[in-house]
Legacy VTK file of the C-alpha trace (Angstrom):
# vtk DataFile Version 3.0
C-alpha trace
ASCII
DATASET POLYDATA
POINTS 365 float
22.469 -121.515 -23.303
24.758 -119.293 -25.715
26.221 -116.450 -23.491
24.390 -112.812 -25.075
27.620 -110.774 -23.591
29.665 -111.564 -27.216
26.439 -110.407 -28.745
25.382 -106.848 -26.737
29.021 -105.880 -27.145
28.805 -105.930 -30.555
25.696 -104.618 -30.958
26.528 -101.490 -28.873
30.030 -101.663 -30.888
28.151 -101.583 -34.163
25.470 -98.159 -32.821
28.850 -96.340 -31.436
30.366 -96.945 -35.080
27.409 -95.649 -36.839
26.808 -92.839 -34.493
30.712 -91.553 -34.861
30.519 -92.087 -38.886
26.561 -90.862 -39.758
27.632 -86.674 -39.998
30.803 -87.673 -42.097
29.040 -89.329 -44.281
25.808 -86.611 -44.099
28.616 -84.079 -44.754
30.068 -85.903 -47.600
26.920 -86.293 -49.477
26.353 -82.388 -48.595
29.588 -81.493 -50.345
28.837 -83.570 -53.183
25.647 -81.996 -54.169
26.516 -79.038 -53.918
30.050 -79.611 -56.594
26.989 -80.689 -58.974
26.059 -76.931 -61.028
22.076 -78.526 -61.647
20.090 -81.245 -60.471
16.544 -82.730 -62.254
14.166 -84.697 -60.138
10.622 -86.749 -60.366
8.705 -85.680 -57.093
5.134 -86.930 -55.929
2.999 -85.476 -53.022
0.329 -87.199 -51.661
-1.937 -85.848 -48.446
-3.877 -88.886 -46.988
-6.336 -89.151 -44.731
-7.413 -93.099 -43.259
-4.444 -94.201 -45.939
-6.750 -92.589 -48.693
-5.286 -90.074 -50.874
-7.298 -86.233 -50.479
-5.103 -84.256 -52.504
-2.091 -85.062 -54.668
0.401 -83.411 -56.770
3.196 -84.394 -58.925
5.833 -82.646 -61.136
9.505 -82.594 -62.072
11.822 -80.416 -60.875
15.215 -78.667 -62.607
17.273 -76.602 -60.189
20.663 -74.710 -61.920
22.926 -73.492 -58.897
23.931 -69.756 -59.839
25.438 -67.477 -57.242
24.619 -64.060 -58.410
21.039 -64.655 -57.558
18.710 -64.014 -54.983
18.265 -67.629 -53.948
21.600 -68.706 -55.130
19.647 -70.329 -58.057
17.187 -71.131 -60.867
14.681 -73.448 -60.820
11.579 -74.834 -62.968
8.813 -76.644 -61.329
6.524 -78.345 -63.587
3.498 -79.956 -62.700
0.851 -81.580 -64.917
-1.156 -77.716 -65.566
1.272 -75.025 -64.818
4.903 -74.400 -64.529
6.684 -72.170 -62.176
10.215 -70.773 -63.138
12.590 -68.595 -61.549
15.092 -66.942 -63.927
17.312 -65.800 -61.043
15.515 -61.627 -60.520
11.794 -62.660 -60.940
9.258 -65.601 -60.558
6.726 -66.726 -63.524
3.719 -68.178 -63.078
3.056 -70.522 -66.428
-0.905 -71.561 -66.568
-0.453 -74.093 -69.386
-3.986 -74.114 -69.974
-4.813 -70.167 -70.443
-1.145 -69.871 -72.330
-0.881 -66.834 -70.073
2.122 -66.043 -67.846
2.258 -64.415 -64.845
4.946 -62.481 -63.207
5.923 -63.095 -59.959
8.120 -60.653 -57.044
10.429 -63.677 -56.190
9.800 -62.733 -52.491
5.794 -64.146 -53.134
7.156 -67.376 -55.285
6.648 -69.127 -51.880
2.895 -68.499 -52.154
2.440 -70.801 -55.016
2.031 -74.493 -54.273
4.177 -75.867 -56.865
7.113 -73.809 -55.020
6.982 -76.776 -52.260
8.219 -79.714 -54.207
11.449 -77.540 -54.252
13.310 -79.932 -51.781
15.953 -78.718 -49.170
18.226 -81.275 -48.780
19.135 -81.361 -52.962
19.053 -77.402 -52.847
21.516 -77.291 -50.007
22.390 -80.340 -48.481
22.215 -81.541 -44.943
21.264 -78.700 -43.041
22.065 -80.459 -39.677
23.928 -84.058 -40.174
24.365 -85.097 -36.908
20.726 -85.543 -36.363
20.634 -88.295 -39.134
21.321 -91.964 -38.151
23.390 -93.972 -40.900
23.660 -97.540 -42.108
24.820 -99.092 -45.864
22.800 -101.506 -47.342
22.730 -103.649 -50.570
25.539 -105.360 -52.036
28.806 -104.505 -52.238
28.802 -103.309 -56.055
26.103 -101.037 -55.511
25.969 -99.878 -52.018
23.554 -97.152 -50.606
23.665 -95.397 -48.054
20.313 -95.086 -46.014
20.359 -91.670 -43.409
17.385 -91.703 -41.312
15.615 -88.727 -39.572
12.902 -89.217 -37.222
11.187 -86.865 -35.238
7.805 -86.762 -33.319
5.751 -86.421 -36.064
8.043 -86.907 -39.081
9.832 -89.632 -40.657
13.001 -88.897 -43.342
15.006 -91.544 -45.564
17.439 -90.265 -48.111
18.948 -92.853 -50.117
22.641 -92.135 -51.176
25.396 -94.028 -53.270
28.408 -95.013 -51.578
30.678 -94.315 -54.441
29.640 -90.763 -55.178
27.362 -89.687 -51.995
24.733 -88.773 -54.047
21.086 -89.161 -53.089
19.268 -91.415 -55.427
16.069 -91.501 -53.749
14.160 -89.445 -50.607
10.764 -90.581 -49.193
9.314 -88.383 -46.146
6.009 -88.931 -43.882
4.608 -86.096 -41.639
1.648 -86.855 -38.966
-0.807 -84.480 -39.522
-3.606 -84.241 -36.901
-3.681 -87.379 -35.495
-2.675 -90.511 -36.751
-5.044 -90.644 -39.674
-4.114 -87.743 -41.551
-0.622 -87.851 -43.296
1.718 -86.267 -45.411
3.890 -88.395 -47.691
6.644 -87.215 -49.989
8.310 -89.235 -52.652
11.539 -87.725 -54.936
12.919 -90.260 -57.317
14.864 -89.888 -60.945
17.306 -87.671 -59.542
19.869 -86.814 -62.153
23.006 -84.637 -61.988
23.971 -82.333 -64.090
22.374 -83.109 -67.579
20.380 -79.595 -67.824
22.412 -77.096 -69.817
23.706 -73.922 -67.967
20.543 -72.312 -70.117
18.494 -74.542 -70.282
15.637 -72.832 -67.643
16.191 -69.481 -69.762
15.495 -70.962 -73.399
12.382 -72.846 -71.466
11.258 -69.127 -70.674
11.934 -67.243 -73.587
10.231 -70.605 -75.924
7.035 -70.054 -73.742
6.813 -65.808 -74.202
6.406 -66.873 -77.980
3.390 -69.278 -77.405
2.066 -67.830 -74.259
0.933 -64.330 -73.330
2.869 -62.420 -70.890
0.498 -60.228 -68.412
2.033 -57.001 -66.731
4.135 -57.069 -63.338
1.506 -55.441 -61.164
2.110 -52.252 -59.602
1.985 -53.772 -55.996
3.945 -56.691 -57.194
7.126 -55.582 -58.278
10.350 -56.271 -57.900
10.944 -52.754 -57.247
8.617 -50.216 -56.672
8.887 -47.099 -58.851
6.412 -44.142 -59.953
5.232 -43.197 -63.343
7.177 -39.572 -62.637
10.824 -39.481 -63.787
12.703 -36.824 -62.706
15.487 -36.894 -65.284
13.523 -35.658 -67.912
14.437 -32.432 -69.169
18.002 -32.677 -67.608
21.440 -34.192 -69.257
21.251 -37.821 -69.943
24.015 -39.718 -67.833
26.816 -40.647 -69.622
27.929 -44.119 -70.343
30.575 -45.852 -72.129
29.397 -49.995 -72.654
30.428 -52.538 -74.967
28.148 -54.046 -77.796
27.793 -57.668 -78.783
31.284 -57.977 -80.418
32.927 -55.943 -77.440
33.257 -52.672 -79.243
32.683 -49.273 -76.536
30.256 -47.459 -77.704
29.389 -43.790 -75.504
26.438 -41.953 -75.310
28.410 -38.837 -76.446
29.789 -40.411 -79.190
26.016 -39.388 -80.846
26.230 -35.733 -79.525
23.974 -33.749 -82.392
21.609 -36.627 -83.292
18.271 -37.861 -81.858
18.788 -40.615 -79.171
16.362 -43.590 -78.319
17.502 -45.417 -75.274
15.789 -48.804 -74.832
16.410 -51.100 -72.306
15.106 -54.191 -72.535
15.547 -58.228 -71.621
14.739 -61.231 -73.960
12.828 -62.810 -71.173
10.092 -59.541 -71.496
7.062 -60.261 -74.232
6.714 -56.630 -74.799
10.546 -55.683 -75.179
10.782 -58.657 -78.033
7.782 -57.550 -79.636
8.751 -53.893 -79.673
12.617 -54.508 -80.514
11.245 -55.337 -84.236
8.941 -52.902 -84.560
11.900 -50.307 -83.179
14.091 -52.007 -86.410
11.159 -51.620 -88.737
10.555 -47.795 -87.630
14.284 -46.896 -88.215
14.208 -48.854 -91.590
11.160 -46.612 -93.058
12.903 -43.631 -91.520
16.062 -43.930 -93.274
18.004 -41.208 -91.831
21.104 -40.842 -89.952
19.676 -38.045 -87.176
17.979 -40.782 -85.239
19.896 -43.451 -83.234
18.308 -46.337 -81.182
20.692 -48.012 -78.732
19.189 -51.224 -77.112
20.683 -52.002 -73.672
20.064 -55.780 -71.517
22.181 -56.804 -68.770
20.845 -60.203 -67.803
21.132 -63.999 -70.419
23.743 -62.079 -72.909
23.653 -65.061 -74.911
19.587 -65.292 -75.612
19.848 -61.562 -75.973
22.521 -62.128 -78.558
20.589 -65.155 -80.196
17.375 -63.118 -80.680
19.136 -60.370 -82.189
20.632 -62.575 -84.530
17.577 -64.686 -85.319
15.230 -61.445 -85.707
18.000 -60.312 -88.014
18.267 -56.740 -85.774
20.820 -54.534 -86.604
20.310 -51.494 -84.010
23.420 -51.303 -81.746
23.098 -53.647 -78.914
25.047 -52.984 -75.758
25.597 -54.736 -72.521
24.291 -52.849 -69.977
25.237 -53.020 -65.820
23.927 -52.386 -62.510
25.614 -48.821 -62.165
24.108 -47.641 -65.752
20.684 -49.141 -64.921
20.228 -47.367 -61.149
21.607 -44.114 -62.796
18.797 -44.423 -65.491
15.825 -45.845 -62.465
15.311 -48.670 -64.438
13.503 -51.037 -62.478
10.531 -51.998 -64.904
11.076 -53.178 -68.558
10.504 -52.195 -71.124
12.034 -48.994 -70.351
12.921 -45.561 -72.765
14.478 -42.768 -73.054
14.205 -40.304 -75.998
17.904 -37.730 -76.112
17.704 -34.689 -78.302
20.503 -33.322 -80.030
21.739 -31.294 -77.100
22.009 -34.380 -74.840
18.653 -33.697 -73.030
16.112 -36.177 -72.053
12.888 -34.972 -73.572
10.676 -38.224 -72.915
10.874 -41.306 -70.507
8.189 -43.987 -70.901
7.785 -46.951 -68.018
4.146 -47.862 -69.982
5.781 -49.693 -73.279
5.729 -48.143 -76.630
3.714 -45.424 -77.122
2.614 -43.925 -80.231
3.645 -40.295 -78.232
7.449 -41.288 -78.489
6.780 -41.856 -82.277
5.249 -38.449 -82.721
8.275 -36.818 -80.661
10.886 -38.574 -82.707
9.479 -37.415 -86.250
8.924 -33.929 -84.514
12.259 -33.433 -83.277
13.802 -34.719 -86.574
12.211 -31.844 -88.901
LINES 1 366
365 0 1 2 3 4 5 6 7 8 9 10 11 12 13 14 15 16 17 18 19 20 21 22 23 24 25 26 27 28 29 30 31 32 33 34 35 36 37 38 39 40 41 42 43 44 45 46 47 48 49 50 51 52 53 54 55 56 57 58 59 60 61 62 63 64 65 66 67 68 69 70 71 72 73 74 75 76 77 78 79 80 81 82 83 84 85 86 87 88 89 90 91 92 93 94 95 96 97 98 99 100 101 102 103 104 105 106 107 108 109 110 111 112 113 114 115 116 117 118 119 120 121 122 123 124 125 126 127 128 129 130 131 132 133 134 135 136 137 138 139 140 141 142 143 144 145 146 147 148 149 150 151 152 153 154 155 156 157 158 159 160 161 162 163 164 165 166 167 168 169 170 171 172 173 174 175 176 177 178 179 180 181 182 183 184 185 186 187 188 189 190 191 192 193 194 195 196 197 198 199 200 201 202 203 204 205 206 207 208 209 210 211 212 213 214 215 216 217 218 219 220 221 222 223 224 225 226 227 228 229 230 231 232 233 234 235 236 237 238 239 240 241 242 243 244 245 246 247 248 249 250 251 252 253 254 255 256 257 258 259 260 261 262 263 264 265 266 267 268 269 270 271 272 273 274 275 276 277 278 279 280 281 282 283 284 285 286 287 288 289 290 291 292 293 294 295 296 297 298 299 300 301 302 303 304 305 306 307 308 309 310 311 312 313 314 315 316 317 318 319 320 321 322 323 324 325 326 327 328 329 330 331 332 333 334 335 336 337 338 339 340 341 342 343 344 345 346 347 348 349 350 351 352 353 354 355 356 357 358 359 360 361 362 363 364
């Protein structure tokens, strides 16, 4: 009989080996995801019950790391009838169906079901390492590392090259009352970095020209903000910004002509429709009393594109936090109609209205 001593020792030499190297690793792989600026990935639900499938969903997944946002990121979920995007301030609800898109306070994103195939450990890595167990596996010119969670009811496998410490594949299984019912996750195709820096913008902005954009509703905003606005009637706030070729251009600057302040984003159906009728109207005006400024802060370069494209030559200008929360612009489209004195006569939160047509022609005679 072959002694087992030789045998336990190394067994027990082998666990202590992989218990000391499993969070390095973990934290490698964490480190390494997050150097990658965006991520694409193929992800498939399935809730079973018996091992028959219930319910199911599917849908890819495109997640652009950007720090000066509220999650840290963008993100497009897209299943086989909808698509949900974040562009980094709001959330938009895509019913590929209806062609109708619905904005979203990115607080309430979490509500919708496509939100869930959003998955943690590619957003932001391990969360806690040292409760995954580690092993490599497969030969040596393509070795993967396997890290395995289990709890009571949960099983997690993340599959991870050796060379780069990037997952490659995840597969997860919940219990779900009882043994029969179960919740199984799949994530495969992941690929790093291939999406351009815009790419989840131009997706948005190519759907607001097929799809119709419906209102940010009054209890659903981003911000919340009354019809009232109490500059009207006093001195519009000053500012000094640059345009689209980094000229300054001040509000003073136009001190004895009629102002139109619009502020506007290319992502907003109703700012892109009304920024070419605004071109048209100052076109059949042809004078030199009345000035329209457009102001965006947010995706310069689509802003600059659609400009350029819609062949707009109103003065654009790069707008800012400070500028915006002076004006209390927290819906768009947003204006603000400056007589020749510097006053604010008219301040619209509604869209174009026929009323800031009659005002302008009025104050011009």
């Amino acid at each position: 009989m072959k002694p087992v001593f030789p045998i336990i020792f190394f067994f027990l030499l082998f666990q202590q080996n992989r218990a000391q190297v499993s969070p390095g690793y973990a934290e490698y792989c964490t480190k390494a995801i997050l150097q990658k600026t965006n991520l694409t990935y193929r992800v498939q639900h399935y809730e079973l019950d018996n091992g028959k499938v219930i319910h199911g969903i599917s849908g890819e997944v495109t997640l652009i790391r950007h720090t000066d946002t509220l999650f840290g990121y963008l993100f497009r979920v897209k299943t086989d009838t909808m698509e949900v995007i974040f562009d980094g301030k709001l959330g938009f609800v895509i019913n590929n169906q209806t062609q109708r898109v619905k904005q979203v306070n990115a607080q309430l994103l979490h509500d919708e079901a496509a939100v869930g195939l959003l998955f943690p450990v590619l957003v932001k890595g391990f969360g806690e390492p040292g409760q995954y167990s580690c092993s490599v596996q497969g030969e040596p010119s393509d070795e993967v590392i396997e890290f395995t969670k289990i709890a009571k009811q949960s099983r997690e496998i993340i599959y991870a090259g050796k060379q780069d410490f990037l997952p490659r594949k995840i597969e997860v299984e919940i219990a779900e009352g009882g043994k029969k019912k179960r919740k199984r996750t799949i994530v495969t195709g992941i690929e790093y970095n291939r999406v351009p820096e815009d790419g989840i913008v131009s997706r948005l902005i190519e759907l607001l020209d097929t799809h119709l954009l419906e209102p940010l509703d009054r209890g659903n905003e981003l911000y919340s903000s009354g019809n009232d606005n109490t500059l009207i009637g006093r001195e519009a706030p000053d500012f000094r910004l640059p345009d689209f070729n980094g000229k300054y251009v001040g509000l003073r600057d136009f001190r004895g002509k009629i102002v139109l302040l619009n502020f506007w984003e290319p992502w907003c159906g109703p700012c892109r429709m009304s920024i070419s009728y605004l071109q048209e109207f100052v076109t059949k005006l042809n004078t030199d009393d009345l000035v329209i400024l457009n102001l965006t802060k947010d995706n310069i370069d689509f802003s600059r594109k659609l400009i350029q494209d819609r062949k707009i030559s109103l003065p654009n200008l790069i707008s800012n936090e400070e500028v915006n929360k002076v004006y209390d612009v927290y819906v768009i489209p947003q204006y603000f109609l400056i007589d020749k004195r510097g006053r604010i006569i008219y301040a619209s939160r509604e869209g174009y209205e026929k009323k800031m047509e009659d005002l302008i022609l009025q104050f011009l005679e």
